[in-house]
C-alpha positions in Angstrom: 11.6 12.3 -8.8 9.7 9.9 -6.8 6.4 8.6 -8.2 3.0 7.1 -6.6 1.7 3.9 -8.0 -1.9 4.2 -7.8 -5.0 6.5 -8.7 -5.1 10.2 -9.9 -7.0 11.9 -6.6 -7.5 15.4 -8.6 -9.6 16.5 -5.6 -7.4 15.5 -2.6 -7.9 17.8 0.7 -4.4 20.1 0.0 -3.1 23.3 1.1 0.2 25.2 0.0 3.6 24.7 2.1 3.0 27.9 4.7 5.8 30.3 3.4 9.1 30.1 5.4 8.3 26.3 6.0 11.0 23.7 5.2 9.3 21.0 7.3 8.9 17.8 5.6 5.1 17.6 6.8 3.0 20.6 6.9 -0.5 21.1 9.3 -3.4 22.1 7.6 -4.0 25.2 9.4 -7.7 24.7 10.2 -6.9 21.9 12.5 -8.3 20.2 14.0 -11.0 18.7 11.4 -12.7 16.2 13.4 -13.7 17.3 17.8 -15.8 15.7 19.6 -19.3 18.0 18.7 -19.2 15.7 15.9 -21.0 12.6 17.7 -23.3 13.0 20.5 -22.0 11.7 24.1 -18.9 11.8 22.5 -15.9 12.4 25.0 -13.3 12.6 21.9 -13.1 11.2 18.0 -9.8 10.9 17.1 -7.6 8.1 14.9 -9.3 7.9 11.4 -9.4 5.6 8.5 -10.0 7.9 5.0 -10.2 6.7 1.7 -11.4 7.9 -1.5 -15.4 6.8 -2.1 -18.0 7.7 -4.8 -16.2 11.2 -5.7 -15.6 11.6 -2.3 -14.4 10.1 1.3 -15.9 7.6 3.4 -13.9 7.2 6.7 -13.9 4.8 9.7 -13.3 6.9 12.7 -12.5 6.1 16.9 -15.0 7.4 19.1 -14.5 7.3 22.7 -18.0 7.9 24.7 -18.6 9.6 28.3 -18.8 6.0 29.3 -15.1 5.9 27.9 -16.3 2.8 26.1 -14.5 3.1 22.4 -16.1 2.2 19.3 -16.2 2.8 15.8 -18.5 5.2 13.4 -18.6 5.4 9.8 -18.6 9.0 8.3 -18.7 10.9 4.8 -16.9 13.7 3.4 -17.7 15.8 -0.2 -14.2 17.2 0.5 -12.3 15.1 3.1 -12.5 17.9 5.4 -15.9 18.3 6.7 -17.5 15.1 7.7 -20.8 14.1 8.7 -20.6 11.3 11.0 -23.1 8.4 11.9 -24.2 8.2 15.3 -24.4 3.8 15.6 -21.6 1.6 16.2 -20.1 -0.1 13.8 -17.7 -2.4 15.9 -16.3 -2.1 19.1 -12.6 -1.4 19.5 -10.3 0.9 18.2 -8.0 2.9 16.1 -9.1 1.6 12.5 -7.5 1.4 9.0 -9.2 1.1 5.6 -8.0 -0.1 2.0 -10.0 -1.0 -1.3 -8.5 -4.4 -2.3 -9.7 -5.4 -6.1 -12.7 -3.2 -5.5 -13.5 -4.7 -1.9 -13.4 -2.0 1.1 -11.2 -3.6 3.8 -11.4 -2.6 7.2 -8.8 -3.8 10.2 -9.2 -2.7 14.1 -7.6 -3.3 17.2 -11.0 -5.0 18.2 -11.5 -6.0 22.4 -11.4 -10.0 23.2 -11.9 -11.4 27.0 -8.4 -11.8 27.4 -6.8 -8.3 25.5 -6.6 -6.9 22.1 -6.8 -8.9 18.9 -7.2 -7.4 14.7 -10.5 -7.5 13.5 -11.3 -7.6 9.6 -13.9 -6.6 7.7 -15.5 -6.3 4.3 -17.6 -4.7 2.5 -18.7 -4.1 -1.1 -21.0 -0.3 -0.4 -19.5 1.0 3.1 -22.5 0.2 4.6 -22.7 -3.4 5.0 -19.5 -5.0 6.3 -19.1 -8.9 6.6 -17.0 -9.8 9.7 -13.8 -11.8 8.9 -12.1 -14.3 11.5 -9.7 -12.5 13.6 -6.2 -12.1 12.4 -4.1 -12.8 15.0 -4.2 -14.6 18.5 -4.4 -11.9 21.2 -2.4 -9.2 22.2 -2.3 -7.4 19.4 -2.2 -3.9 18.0 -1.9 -1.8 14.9 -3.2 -3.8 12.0 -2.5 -2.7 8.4 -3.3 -3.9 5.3 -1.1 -3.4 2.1 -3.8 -1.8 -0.6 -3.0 -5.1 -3.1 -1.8 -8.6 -2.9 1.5 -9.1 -2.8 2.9 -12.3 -4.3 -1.0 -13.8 -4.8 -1.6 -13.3 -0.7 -2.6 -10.2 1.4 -0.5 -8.2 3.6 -0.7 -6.9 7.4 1.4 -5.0 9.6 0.9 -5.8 13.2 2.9 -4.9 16.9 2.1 -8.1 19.0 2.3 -7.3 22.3 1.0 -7.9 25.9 -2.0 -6.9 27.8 -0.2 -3.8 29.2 0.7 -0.7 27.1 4.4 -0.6 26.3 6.0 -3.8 26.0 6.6 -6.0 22.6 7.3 -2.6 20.7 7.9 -4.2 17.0 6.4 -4.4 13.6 5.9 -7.9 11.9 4.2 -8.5 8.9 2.1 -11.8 8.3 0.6 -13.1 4.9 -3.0 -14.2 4.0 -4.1 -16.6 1.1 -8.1 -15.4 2.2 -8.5 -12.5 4.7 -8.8 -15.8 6.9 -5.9 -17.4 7.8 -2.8 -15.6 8.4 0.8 -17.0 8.9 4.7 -16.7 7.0 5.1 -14.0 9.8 8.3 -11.7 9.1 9.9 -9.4 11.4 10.1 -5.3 10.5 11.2 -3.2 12.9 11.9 -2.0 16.4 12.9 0.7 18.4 16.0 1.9 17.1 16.5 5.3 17.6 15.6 7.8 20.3 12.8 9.4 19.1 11.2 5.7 18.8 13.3 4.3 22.0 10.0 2.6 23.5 7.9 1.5 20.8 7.1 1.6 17.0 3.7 0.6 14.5 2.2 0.8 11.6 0.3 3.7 10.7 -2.0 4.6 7.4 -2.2 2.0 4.7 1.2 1.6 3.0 1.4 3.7 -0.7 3.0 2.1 -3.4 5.9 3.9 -5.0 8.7 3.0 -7.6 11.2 2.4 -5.0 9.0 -0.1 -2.9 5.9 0.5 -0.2 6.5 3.9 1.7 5.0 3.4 4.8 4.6 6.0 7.2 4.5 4.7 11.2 4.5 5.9 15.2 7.4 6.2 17.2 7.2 6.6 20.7 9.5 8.1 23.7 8.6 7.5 26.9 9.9 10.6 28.4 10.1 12.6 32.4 6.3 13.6 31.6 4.8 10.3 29.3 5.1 9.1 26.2 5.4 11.1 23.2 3.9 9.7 19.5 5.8 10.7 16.7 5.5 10.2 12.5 8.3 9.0 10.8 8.4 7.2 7.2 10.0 4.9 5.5 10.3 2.2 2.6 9.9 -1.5 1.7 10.7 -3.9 -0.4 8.0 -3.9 -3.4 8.0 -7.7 -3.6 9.1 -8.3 0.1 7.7 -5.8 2.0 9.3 -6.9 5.3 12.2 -6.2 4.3 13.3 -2.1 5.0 15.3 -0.5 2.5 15.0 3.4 3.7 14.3 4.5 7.2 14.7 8.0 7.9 16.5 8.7 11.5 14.3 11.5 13.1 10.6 11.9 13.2 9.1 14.0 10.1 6.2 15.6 12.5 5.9 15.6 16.4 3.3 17.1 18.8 3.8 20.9 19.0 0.5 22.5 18.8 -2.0 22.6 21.3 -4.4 20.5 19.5 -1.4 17.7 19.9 -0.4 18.7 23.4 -3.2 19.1 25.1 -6.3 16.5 25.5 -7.4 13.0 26.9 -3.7 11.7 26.2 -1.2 14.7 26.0 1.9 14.7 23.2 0.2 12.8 20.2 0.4 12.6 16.8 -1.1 9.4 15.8 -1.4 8.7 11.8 -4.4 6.3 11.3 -4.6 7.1 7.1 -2.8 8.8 4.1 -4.5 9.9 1.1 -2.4 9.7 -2.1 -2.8 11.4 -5.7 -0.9 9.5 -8.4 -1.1 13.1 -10.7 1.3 15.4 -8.4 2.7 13.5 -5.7 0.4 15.1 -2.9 -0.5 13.2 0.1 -3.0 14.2 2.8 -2.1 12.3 6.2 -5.1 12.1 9.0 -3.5 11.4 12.5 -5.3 11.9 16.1 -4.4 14.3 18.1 -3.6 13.9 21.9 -6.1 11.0 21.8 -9.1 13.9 21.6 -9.6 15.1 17.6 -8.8 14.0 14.2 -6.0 16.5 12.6 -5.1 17.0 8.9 -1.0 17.3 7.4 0.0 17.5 3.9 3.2 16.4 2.2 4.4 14.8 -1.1 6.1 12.1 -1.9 9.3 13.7 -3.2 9.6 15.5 0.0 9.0 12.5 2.4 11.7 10.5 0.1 13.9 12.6 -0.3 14.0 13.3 3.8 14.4 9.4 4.0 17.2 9.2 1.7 18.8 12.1 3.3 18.9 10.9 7.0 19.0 7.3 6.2 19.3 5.1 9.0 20.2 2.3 6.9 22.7 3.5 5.3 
C-alpha cells in the first residue's frame, strides 16, 4: 500500500466513492463549492490554493472581476467546503498555490509584469500579512509550485516558461532556491507526450510526499476542433531529485464532463490549483477550477492514484 508522508488531516473535506464508480477521481457531488456570489463584482472565482490552517482552511483564491481584471482574495473554511471570502486584493495576478514550509505559509502566483507573466512569492507567518519576495523567474512564466519542504537544504519550484501568447513553451522545469530569492540549477520535467496532453503540460497543487518519491498531480491540455481541453493526470518523482519522473500515468485520471466543467468563461476545464492530504487513511481532497468560472471539489487516495500510475505507466 502506498503511504503519505506528512500530517494526520482527521477532518479533511471527503465523501464515499459513488457506488458503481471505478474512476480513479471522484466529484464531490455538491459541486461546485466556490461561484461567483461569493465576492461582489465578481464575474467568476475559480483556481484555488487550500491548505490546512488553525483547525481549519485558509485558501488563496482567483477572482476575475466585471472589469475582467484578475486578482487574488484570501478566504476561510471550518470545513474546507464552505468558505467565506474577503472582498480586498491581495495581489494581482493569477491562479495561486500555497505550502507551509518549516511553519512559514508560502504563496506563488502567476503575477502580471509590463512585458508578460512572471511567479510571484510570498510569505507569511498568520495568513494575513504576507511579505513580498523577489520574483522567481525572468518573464514569461506560468504555473509556479512549491515542494512543501526543502529538498537537499534548497526549495523547490515547478514552472512552464513560456511566451507572451497562450500555448507555446508547453514544459515543466524545476529550479532550486538557497532563500526564496534567488533561483537557478534549473532541470527539465516534462512535455507533451501523449495525446490527451499533445499541446501543453504544468504543475498543478503542491507536490505530496509519498514513500515512492513526490506524487505530483498536473494539467494536460489538447487543443482540439472546438479549443483546448484541461485535463488531470498524476504522477511521481524522485524523492531526492524531484526532476527526475519515475511514474507517469498515460491517460488523464479526470476530464471535463459535467456542466460545471463544460460550460462557463472558458469551456472544457478542469484545472487543479491544490490537493489536500491526510497521512491517517490515504484520502486526498483535490480543488481544481472549473471552465475558468467556479472552484470544484474531487476526492481520491493515494493507493488509487498509484496504483492507476503503476498500471498505465508511460515509463515503463
Amino acid at each position: 500500500m502506498a503511504k503519505i508522508i506528512g500530517q494526520s488531516l482527521p477532518n479533511i473535506p471527503w465523501q464515499d466513492r459513488p457506488a458503481g464508480s471505478s474512476e480513479p477521481i471522484w466529484r464531490y457531488t455538491e459541486n461546485p463549492v466556490i461561484t461567483r456570489a461569493a465576492v461582489k463584482d465578481a464575474n467568476s472565482i475559480f483556481n484555488a490554493a487550500v491548505i490546512p490552517f488553525r483547525g481549519g482552511f485558509a485558501g488563496v483564491f482567483r477572482v476575475d472581476d466585471v472589469t475582467r481584471s484578475q486578482f487574488l482574495v484570501l478566504g476561510k473554511s471550518d470545513d474546507g467546503i464552505h468558505w467565506q471570502l474577503e472582498d480586498k486584493t491581495l495581489y494581482p495576478g493569477y491562479d495561486p498555490r500555497v505550502c507551509e514550509i518549516d511553519g512559514l505559509y508560502c504563496l506563488s502566483w502567476v503575477a502580471p509584469t509590463p512585458t508578460g507573466t512572471t511567479i510571484g512569492i510570498a510569505v507569511s507567518e498568520d495568513f494575513e500579512h504576507w511579505e513580498r519576495k523577489e520574483d522567481a523567474v525572468l518573464p514569461v512564466s506560468r504555473n509556479g509550485v512549491l515542494f512543501p519542504r526543502k529538498v537537499g537544504g534548497e526549495y523547490c519550484l515547478f514552472t512552464r516558461p513560456c511566451d507572451k501568447g497562450h500555448t507555446p513553451y508547453g514544459e515543466v522545469y524545476l529550479s532550486r532556491s538557497p532563500d526564496l530569492t534567488y533561483w537557478g540549477k534549473h532541470r527539465f520535467v516534462i512535455k507533451p507526450q501523449q495525446i490527451w496532453e499533445s499541446t501543453k503540460v504544468g504543475a498543478g497543487p503542491t507536490p505530496i510526499e509519498i514513500d515512492e518519491g513526490w506524487l505530483c498531480f498536473y494539467h494536460g491540455v489538447l487543443t482540439s476542433c472546438n479549443g483546448f481541453t484541461y485535463s488531470i493526470g498524476a504522477m511521481i518523482t524522485d524523492r531526492d531529485e524531484p526532476w527526475k519522473v519515475l511514474h507517469r500515468a498515460d491517460r488523464y485520471l479526470l476530464a471535463p464532463r459535467e456542466l460545471y466543467e463544460t460550460v462557463g468563461d472558458v469551456p472544457n476545464v478542469a484545472f487543479p490549483c491544490a490537493a489536500l492530504a491526510d497521512a491517517d487513511t490515504g484520502r486526498i481532497a483535490l480543488y481544481y477550477g472549473g471552465a475558468d468560472t467556479v472552484v470544484a471539489l474531487a476526492f481520491t487516495t493515494v493507493d488509487e492514484v498509484v496504483k492507476t500510475i503503476h498500471e498505465h505507466d508511460l515509463m515503463k
